[in-house]
C-alpha positions in Angstrom: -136.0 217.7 -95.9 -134.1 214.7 -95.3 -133.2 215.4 -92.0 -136.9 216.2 -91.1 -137.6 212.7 -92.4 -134.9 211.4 -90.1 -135.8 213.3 -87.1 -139.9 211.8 -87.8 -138.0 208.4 -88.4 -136.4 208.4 -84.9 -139.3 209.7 -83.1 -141.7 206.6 -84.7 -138.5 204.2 -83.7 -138.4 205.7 -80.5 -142.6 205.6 -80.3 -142.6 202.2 -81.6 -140.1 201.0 -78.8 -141.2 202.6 -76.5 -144.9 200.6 -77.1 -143.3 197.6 -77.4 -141.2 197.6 -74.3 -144.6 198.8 -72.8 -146.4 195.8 -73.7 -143.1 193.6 -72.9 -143.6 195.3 -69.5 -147.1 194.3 -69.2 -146.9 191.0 -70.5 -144.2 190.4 -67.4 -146.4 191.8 -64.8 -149.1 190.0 -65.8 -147.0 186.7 -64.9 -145.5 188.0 -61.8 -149.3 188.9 -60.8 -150.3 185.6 -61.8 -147.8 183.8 -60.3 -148.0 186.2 -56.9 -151.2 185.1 -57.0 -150.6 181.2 -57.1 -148.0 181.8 -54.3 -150.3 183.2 -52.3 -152.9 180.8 -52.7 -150.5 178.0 -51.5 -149.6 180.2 -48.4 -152.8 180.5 -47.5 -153.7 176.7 -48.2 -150.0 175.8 -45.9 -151.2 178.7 -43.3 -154.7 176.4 -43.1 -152.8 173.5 -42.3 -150.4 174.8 -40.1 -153.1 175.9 -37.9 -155.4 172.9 -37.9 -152.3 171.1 -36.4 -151.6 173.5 -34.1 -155.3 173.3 -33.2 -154.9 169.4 -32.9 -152.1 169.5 -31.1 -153.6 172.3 -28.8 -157.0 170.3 -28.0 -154.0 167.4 -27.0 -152.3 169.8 -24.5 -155.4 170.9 -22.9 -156.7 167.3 -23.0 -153.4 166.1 -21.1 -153.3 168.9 -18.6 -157.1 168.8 -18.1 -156.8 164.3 -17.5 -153.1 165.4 -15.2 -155.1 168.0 -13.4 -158.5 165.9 -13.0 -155.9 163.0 -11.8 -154.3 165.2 -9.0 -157.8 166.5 -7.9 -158.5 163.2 -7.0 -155.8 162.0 -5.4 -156.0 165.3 -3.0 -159.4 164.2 -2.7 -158.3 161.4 -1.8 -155.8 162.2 0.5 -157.9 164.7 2.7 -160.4 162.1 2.9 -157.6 159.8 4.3 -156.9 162.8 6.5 -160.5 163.6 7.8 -160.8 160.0 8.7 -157.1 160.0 10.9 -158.8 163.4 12.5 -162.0 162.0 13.5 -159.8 158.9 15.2 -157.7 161.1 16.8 -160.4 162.8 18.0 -162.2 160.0 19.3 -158.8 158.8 21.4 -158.5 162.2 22.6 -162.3 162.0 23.8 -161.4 158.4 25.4 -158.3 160.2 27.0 -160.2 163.1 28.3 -162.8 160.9 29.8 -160.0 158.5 31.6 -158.0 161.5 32.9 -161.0 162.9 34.6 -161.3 159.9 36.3 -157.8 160.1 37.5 -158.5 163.3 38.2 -161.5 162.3 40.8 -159.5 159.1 42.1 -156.3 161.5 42.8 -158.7 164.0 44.8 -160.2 160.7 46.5 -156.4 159.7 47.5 -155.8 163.8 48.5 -158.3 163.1 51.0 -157.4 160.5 52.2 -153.5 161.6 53.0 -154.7 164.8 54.5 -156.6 162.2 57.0 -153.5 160.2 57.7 -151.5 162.6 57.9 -153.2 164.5 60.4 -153.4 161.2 62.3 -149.5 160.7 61.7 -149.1 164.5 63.5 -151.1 163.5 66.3 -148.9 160.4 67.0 -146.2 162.2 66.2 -146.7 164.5 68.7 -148.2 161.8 71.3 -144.6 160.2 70.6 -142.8 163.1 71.3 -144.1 163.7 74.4 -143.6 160.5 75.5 -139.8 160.8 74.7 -139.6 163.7 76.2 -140.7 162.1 79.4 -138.8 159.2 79.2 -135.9 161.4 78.6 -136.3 163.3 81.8 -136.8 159.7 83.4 -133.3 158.8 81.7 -131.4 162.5 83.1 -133.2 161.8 86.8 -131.6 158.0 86.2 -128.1 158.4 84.8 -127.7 162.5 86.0 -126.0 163.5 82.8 -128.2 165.7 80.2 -129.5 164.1 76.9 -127.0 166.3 74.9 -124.0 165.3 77.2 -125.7 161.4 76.3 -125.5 162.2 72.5 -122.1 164.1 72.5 -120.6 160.8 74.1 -122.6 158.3 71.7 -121.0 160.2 69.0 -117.7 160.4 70.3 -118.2 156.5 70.2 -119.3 156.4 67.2 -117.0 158.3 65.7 -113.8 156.2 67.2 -115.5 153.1 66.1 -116.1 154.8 62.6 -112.2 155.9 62.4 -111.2 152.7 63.4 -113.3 150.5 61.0 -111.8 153.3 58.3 -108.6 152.7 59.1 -108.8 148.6 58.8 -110.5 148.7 55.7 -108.0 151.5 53.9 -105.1 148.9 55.5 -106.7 146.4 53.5 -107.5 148.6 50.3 -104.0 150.3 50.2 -102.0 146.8 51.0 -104.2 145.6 47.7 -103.8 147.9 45.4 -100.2 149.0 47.1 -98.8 145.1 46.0 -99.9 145.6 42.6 -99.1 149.3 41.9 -95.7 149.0 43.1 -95.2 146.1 41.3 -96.1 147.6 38.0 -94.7 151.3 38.6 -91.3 149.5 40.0 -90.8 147.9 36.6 -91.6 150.6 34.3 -89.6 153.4 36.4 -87.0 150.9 36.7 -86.9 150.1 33.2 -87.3 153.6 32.3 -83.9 154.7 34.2 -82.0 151.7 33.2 -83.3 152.6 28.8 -81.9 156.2 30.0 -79.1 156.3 32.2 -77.6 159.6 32.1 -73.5 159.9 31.6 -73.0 163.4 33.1 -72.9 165.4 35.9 -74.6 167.9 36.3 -73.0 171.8 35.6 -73.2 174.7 38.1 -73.1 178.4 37.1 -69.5 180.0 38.0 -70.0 183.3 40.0 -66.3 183.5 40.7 -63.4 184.8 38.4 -60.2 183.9 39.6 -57.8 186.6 39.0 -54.0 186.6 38.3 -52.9 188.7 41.6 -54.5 191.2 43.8 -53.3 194.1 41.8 -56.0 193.3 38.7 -58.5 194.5 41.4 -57.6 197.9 41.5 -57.2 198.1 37.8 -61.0 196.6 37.5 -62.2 199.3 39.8 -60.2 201.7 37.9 -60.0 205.4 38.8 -62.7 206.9 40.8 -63.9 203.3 40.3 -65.2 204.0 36.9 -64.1 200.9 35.4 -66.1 199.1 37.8 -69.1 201.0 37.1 -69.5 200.9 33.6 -68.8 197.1 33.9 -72.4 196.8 36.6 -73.9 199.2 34.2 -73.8 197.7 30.8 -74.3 193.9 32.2 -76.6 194.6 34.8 -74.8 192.9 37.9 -73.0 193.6 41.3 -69.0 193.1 41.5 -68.0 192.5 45.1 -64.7 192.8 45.3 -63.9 192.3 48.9 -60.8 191.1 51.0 -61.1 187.1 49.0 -57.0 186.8 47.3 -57.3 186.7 44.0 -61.0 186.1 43.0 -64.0 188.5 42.0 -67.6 187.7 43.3 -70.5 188.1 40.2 -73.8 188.6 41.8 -77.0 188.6 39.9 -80.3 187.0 39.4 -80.0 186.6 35.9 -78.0 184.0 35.0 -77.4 184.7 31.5 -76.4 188.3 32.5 -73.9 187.1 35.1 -72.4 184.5 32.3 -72.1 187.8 30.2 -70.6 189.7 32.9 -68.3 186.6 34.1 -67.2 185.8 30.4 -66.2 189.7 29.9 -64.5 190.5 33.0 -62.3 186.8 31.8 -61.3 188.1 28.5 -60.5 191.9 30.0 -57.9 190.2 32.5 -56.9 187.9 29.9 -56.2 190.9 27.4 -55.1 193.5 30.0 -56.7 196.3 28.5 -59.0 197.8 30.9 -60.9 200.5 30.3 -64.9 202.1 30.1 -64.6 202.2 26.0 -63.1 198.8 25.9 -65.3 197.1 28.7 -68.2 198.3 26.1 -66.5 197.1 23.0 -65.7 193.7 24.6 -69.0 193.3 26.3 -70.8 193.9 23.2 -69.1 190.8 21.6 -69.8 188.5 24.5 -73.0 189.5 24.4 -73.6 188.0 20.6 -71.6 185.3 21.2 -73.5 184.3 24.3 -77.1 184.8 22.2 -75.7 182.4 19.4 -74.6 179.6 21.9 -77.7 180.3 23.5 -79.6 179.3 20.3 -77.4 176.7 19.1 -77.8 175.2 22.9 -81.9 175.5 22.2 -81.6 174.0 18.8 -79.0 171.1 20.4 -81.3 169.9 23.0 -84.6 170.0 20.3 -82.3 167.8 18.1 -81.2 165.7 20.6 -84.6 164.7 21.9 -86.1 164.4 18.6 -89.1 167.4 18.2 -89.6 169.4 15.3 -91.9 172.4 14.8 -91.1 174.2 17.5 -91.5 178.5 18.4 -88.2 179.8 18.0 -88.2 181.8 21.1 -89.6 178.7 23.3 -86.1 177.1 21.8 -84.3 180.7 22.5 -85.6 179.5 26.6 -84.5 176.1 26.3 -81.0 177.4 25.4 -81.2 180.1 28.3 -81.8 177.3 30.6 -78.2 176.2 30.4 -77.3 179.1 32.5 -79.9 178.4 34.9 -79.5 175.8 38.0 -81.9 174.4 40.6 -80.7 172.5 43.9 -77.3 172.8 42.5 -78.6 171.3 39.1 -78.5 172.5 35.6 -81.9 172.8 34.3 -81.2 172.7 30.5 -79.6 168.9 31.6 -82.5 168.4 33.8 -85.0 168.9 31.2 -83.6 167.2 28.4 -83.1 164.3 31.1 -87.2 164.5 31.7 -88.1 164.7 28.1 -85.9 161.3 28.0 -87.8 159.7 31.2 -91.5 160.9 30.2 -90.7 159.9 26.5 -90.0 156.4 27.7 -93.1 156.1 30.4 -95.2 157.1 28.0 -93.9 154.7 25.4 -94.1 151.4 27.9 -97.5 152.7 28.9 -98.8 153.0 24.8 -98.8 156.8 24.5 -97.6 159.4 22.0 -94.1 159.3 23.1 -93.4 163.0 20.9 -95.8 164.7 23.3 -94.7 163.3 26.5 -91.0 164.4 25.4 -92.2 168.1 23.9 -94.1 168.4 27.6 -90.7 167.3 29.7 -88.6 169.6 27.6 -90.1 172.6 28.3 -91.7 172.0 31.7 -89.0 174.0 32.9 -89.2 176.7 30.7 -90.9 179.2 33.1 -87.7 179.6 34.9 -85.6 180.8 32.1 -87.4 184.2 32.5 -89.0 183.9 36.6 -86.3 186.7 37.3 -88.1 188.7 35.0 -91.8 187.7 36.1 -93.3 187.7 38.8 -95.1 184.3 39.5 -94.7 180.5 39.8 -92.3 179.1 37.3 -94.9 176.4 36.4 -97.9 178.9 35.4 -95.0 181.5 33.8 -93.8 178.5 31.4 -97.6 177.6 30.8 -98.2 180.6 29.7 -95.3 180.9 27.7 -96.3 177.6 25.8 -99.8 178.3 25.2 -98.8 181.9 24.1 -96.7 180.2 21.1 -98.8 177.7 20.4 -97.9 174.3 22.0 -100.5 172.0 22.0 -103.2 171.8 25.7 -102.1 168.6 27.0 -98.4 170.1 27.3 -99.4 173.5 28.6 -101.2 171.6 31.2 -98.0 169.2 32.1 -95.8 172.3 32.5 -98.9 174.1 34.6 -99.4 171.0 37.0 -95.8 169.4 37.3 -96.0 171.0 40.9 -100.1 170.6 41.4 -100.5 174.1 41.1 -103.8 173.3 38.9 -105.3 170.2 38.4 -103.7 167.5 36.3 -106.1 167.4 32.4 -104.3 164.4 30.9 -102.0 161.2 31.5 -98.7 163.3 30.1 -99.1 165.6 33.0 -98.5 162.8 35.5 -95.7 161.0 33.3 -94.0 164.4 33.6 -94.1 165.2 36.8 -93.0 161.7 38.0 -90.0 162.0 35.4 -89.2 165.5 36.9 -89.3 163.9 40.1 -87.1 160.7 38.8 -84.5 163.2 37.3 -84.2 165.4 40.4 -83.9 162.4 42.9 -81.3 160.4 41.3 -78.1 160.5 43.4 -75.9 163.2 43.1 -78.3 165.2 40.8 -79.3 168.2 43.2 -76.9 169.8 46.2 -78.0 171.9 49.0 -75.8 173.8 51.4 -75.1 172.8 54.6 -77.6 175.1 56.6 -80.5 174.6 54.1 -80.1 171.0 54.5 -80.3 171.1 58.3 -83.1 173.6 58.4 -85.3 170.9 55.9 -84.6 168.0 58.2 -85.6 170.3 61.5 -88.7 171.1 59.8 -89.1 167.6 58.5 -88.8 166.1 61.8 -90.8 168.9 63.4 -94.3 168.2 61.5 -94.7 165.1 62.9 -94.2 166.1 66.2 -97.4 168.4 66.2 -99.8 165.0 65.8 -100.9 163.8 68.9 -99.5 160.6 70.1 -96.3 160.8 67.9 -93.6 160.7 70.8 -90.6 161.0 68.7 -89.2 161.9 64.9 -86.3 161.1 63.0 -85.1 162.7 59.2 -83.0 159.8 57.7 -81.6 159.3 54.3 -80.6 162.3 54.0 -84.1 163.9 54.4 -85.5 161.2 51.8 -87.3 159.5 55.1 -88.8 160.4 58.3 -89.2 157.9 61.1 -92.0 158.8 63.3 -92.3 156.7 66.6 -95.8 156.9 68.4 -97.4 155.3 71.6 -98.7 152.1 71.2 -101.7 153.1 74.0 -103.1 155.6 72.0 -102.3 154.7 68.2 -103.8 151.4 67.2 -102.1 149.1 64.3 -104.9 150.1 61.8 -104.7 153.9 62.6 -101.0 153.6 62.3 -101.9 154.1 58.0 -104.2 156.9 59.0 -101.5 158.9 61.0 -99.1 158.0 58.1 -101.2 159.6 55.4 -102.2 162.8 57.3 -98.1 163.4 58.1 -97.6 163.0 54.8 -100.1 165.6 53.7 -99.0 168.0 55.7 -95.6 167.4 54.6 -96.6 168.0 51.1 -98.0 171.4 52.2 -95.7 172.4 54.2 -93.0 171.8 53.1 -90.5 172.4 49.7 -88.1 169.8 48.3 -86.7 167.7 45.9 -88.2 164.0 45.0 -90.5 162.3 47.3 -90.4 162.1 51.2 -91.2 158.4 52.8 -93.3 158.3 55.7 -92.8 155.8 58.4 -95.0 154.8 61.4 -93.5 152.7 63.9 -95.6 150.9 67.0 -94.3 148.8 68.9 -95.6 146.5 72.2 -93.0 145.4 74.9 -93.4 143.2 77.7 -90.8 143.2 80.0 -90.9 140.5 83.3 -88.2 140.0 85.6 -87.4 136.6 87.0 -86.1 136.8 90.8 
């Protein structure tokens, strides 16, 4: 019973709650509603605002654009009435233009006209003219019995000495001008240019000759069957004459870096007395390194010594190859570190870059450390050595043009060739045997002789000067500088040699009397 009771009791508890909770629950939802409500009110009052000012501030946007768009209308308008008023001017000049061209037009047909009418009266004159010196003419060949081209070749003739004559003065006058002043200046910078660099040495000459100990060493160089001989020409490429000379060995070759090889070997063979194909090789072989490194170190010396940096190594490989290498009896690698020193210092008194005239007299040269090799002027071979590694244009063209082999680009090219010129003339610089001195003066004195009224020639200073002596009937004073010029372009032609060649005319006039 009781625990019915309890069981009722719980359920009515439970019933009760669960009412009560209920009505809890509802009370709260009725606030939340309520207050849902009053949010939403104000949302909707905010969203009203919100989009009156963005109304507002629409209606201001459209207003702006609308005045902005309103002002650009007009000032198009304006502008294309500004435009429509320059058109209607231009058109109006154009009309004005149109109108004064046609009347050009009808005064240049009036003009037409009236040069076709003169110049068919100018014809008929002509022609009336023409006949009339055609008659005269025929007067003329009845009168003087010579034909009017025979009349006109002579008149030329005339003209032509009186032409060459009046030439020849003026040039006299020109050339004794410009001669005074040129010298003047050229004496005192060449001068002072030899005196700033006066070279102390003399001048080397490549050895072809090994002097041996006794005339038994030959026969041990040839060795048997001559085998010793031949692996010596074979290995350093050159010809051993050994012939009836006591006591010496002749090295010929065209390279002179391979004869210094074979020279230097053959030396140190004699010297050691072992002779033999497997030692020629093995000492060979170390004279040929040994060579290479002086040959560098010489390249590297002479860049040092005249002061240029940057330099290709193989153009300074050449430069030290060049001191194996002679010209006229001189030593080029001494020759062209003598020009870099001359050009350096023209170009210095005259207000040039001293570094390039020196860079362009160093290597203008350089061509012939390899001409043995390559075919072709040593000038254009050394060019194109320079521009191949990368030397600048005004010294490709001084090493191109030092013999006028092209034409001369820039000022260095002229200092160069005047210091290669300086440095090969000096006394005792260059030698020449005996016959190919006497051949150069016969042809020297020779060239002259094929001018007409040159009567006799004479090579003096030592081929430095040529003396011509003419007939005083035929060449006048003033022609005398004509004559001397035309030699001394054919000479330049002709002829190949060291330095410069001086050309004098002599005339003379002698009256001889006898008193009885």
């Amino acid at each position: 019973m009781w625990m019915v009771i309890s069981i009722l009791c719980l359920i009515a508890g439970f019933v009760g709650g669960f009412i009560y909770t209920k009505s809890k629950l509802e009370e709260k939802y009725k606030s939340e509603a309520k207050d849902a409500q009053a949010l939403l009110e104000k949302a909707k009052k905010e969203a009203e605002i919100i989009l009156r000012e963005a109304e507002i501030k629409s209606k201001d946007k459209i207003f702006k654009v609308k005045s902005e768009l309103e002002k650009e209308i007009k000032e198009k308008r304006e502008e294309l009435n500004n435009f429509e008023k320059r058109l209607i001017q231009k058109d109006t000049f154009l009309t004005k233009k149109e109108e004064t061209l046609e009347k050009k037009e009808e005064e240049i047909l009036e003009k037409e006209k009236f040069i076709n009418k003169k110049e068919a009266e100018l014809l008929e004159k002509i022609k009336e003219y023409e006949n009339n010196v055609k008659k005269v003419n025929e007067k003329l060949e009845q009168i003087s019995g010579i034909t009017a081209e025979e009349a006109k070749q002579i008149l030329m003739k005339e003209m032509e000495e009186e032409a060459k004559y009046e030439v020849a003065k003026k040039l006299k006058e020109i050339e004794l001008e410009y001669r005074e002043q040129a010298n003047k200046k050229a004496q005192e910078i060449l001068a002072l240019a030899i005196q700033r660099y006066a070279s102390d040495f003399v001048a080397e000459k490549t050895v072809s000759v090994v002097t041996l100990p006794s005339d038994e060493m030959k026969g041990r160089i040839i060795g048997r069957e001559g085998r010793n001989i031949r692996t010596l020409e074979t290995i350093t490429g050159v010809d051993l004459i050994i012939d009836d000379t006591p006591e010496a060995v002749v090295i010929s070759c065209h390279d002179p870096v391979r004869r210094e090889i074979a020279k230097v070997a053959l030396e140190k063979l004699i010297q050691d007395g072992r002779i033999h194909p497997g030692r020629i090789e093995e000492v060979v072989e170390k004279v040929k390194e040994g060579i290479e490194e002086e040959i560098k170190e010489y390249g590297e010396k002479a860049i040092f010594e005249v002061g240029i940096h940057k330099m290709h190594p193989e153009l300074i490989r050449l430069i030290g190859r060049l001191k194996y290498r002679t010209s006229y009896g001189q030593n080029v690698y001494q020759h062209s570190i003598e020009t870099a020193f001359i050009s350096g210092i023209l170009a210095s008194e005259l207000g040039l870059d001293y570094k390039i005239a020196r860079r362009a007299g160093l290597l203008h040269d350089i061509g012939k450390a390899v001409d043995h090799d390559i075919p072709g002027s040593h000038a254009i071979i050394g060019a194109e050595l320079a521009k191949k590694y990368g030397e600048r244009e005004e010294v490709v063209n001084a090493i191109a043009s030092h013999h006028d082999e092209v034409e001369k680009t820039s000022i260095y090219s002229v200092l160069v060739q005047a210091a290669d010129a300086l440095s090969g003339a000096r006394p005792g610089a260059r030698g020449e045997t005996y016959e190919t001195y006497i051949k150069r003066l016969e042809e020297l004195e020779k060239i002259p002789m094929e001018f007409d009224g040159v009567t006799k020639a004479y090579a003096i200073q030592a081929g430095r000067e040529v003396r011509v002596i003419v007939e005083n009937d035929k060449i006048s004073d003033d022609y005398a500088y004509v004559l001397a010029r035309d030699i001394a372009k054919k000479v330049e032609k002709e002829l190949t040699y060291p330095g410069q060649i001086k050309v004098t005319v002599i005339r003379e006039t002698r009256a001889i009397e006898y008193a009885s």
